[in-house]
KOLLUMBA-644192 format. One record per residue: residue in three letters; x, y, z of N, C-alpha, C in turn. Coordinates in steps of 0.05 Angstrom, whole numbers, plus 5000, padded with zeros to 4 digits. Layout:
# KOLLUMBA-644192
alaXYZXYZXYZ ...
This chain:
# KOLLUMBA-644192
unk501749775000500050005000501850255000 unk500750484986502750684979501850914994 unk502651105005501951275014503451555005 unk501451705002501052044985500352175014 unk501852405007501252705017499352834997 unk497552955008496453224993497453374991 unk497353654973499253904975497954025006 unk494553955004494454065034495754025055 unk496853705057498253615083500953635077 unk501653695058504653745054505054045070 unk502954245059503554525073503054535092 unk500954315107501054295140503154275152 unk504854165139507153965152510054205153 unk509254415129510154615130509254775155 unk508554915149506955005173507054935199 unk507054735203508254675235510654645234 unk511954615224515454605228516054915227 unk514555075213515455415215514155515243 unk512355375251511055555275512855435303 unk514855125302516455125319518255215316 unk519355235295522355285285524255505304 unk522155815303523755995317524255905343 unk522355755354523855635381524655485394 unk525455355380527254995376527154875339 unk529554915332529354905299530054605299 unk531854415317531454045315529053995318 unk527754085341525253945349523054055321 unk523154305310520754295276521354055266 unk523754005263525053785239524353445254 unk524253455276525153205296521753195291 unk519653395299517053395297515353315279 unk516653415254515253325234516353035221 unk517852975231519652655230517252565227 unk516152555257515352405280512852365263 unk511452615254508552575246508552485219 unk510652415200511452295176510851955183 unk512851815204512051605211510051565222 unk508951665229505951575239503951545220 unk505651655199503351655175503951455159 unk506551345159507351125139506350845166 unk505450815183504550655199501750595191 unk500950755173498150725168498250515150 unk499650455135499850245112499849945127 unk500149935156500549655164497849695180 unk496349795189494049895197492150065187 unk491450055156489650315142486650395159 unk486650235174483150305183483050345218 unk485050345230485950455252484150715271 unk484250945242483251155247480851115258 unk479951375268476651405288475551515253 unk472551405244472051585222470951865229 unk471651965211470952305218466852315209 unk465352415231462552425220462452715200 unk460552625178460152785160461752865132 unk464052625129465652575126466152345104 unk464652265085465351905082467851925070 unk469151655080470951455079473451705097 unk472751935100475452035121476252025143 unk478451825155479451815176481451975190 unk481151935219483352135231485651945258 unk487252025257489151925286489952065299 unk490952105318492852345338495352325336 unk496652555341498852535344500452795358 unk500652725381500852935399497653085399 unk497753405403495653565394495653615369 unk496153375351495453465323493353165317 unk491853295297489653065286491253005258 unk491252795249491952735216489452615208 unk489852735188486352605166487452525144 unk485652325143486752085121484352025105 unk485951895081482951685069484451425058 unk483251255066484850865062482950805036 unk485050755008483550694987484250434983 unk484550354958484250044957487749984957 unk489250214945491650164936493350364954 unk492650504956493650764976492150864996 unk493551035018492751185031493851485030 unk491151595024492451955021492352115052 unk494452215058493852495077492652665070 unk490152735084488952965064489553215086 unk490253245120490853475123491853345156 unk492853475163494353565192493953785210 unk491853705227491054015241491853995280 unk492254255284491654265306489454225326 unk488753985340486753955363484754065367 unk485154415364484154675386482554725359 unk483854725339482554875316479354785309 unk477655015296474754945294474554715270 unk474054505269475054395251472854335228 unk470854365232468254335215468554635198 unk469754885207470255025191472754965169 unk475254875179476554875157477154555148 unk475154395147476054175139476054155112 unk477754015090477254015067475254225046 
């Protein structure tokens, strides 16, 4: 099973490594490691995730205070975004 980034979860992934960076620049890089493998773990577990309601076929996992949203297809699994916990998420989902 192959697993894709979105451009959306690619710039998440951006995005959080710039918003730690100014104040620990290993730990952006060490951070976003972290939330890379968690995502290639999905391929030995695609259905793991809690499904998201309102949502079909999109799943999510934790990781730290971040949520990852996914979708498990027959051949791949795409990241579709990486958000923060706190955030309203019914407003900016997809």
């Amino acid at each position: 099973m192959t697993l894709e980034f979105s451009s959306r979860a690619r710039a998440d992934l951006v995005a959080i490594a710039d918003f730690i960076e100014p104040h620990n620049p290993q730990r952006a890089l060490s951070f976003v490691d972290e939330i890379e493998a968690r995502c290639r773990r999905l391929s030995l577990f695609p259905h793991q995730g809690e499904r998201v309601p309102g949502f079909e076929g999109v799943r999510r996992i934790v990781h730290g205070r971040y949520l990852i949203f996914y979708r498990a297809e027959k051949e791949r699994i795409v990241i579709l975004a990486i958000m923060g916990g706190e955030m309203d998420l019914d407003h900016l989902l997809f």
